[in-house]
C-alpha positions in Angstrom: 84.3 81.5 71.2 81.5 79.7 72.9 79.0 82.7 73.1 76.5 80.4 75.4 75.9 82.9 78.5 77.0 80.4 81.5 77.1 77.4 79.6 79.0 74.9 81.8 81.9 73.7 79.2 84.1 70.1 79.9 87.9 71.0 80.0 90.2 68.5 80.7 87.3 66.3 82.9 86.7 69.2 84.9 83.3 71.2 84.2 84.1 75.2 84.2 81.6 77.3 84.5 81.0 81.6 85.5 78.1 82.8 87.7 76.3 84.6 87.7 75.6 85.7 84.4 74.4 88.4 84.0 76.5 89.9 87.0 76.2 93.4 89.1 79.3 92.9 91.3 81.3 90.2 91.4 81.8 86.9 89.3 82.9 83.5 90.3 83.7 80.4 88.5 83.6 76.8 89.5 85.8 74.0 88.1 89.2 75.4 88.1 91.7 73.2 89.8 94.6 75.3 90.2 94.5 79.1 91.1 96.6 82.1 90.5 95.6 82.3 86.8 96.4 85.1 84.9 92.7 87.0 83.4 92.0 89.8 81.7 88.4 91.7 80.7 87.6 93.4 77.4 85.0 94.9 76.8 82.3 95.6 73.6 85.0 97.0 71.8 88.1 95.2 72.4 89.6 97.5 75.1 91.3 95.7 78.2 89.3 97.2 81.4 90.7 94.8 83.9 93.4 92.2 84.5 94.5 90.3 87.4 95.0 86.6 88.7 92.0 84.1 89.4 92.5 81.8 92.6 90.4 79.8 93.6 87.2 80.1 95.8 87.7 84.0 94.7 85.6 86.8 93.2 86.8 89.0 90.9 85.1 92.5 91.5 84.2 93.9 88.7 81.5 96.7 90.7 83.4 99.5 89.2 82.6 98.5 85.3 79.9 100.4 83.4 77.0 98.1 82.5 77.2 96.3 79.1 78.6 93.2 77.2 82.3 91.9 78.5 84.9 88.8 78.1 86.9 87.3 80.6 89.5 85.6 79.0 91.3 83.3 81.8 95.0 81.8 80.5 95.4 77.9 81.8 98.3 75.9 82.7 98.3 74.3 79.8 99.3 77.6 77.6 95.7 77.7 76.2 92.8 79.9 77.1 89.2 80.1 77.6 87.0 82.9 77.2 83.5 83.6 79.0 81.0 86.5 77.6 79.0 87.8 80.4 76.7 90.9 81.2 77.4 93.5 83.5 74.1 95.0 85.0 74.0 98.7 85.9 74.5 99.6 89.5 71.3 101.3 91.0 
């Protein structure tokens, strides 16, 4: 796992990336080239909070979570998966 908060990472020529980071409502990521990908969000302690499918130019809302450390693991095409850290702010 590539703990870099944001980092922009090469995958298969394309440049993925999640913003913004850290997050209060919604997160978005750039580079993906095909959309209805399956994603899921642990949290600290390895507990699955959320799951869903990523298009693209789509959000996922993620408002609702407490504030602390999560992963969103996104499963590609190709079989493999990637997996961005990010902070969830409080909600004032």
């Amino acid at each position: 796992i590539d703990a870099a908060v944001g980092e922009e990472e090469i995958l298969d020529g394309f440049k993925l990336r999640l913003f913004p980071n850290p997050v209060q409502e919604k997160i978005t990521l750039t580079g993906i080239v095909s959309g209805n990908l399956p994603y899921m969000i642990i949290d600290a302690f390895g507990a699955e909070i959320l799951r869903g499918n990523y298009n693209i130019g789509e959000s996922i809302n993620i408002s609702e979570l407490r504030g602390g450390y999560y992963l969103l693991i996104i499963k590609l095409e190709t079989g493999g998966q990637k997996v961005y850290p990010f902070i969830k702010l409080d909600n004032y």
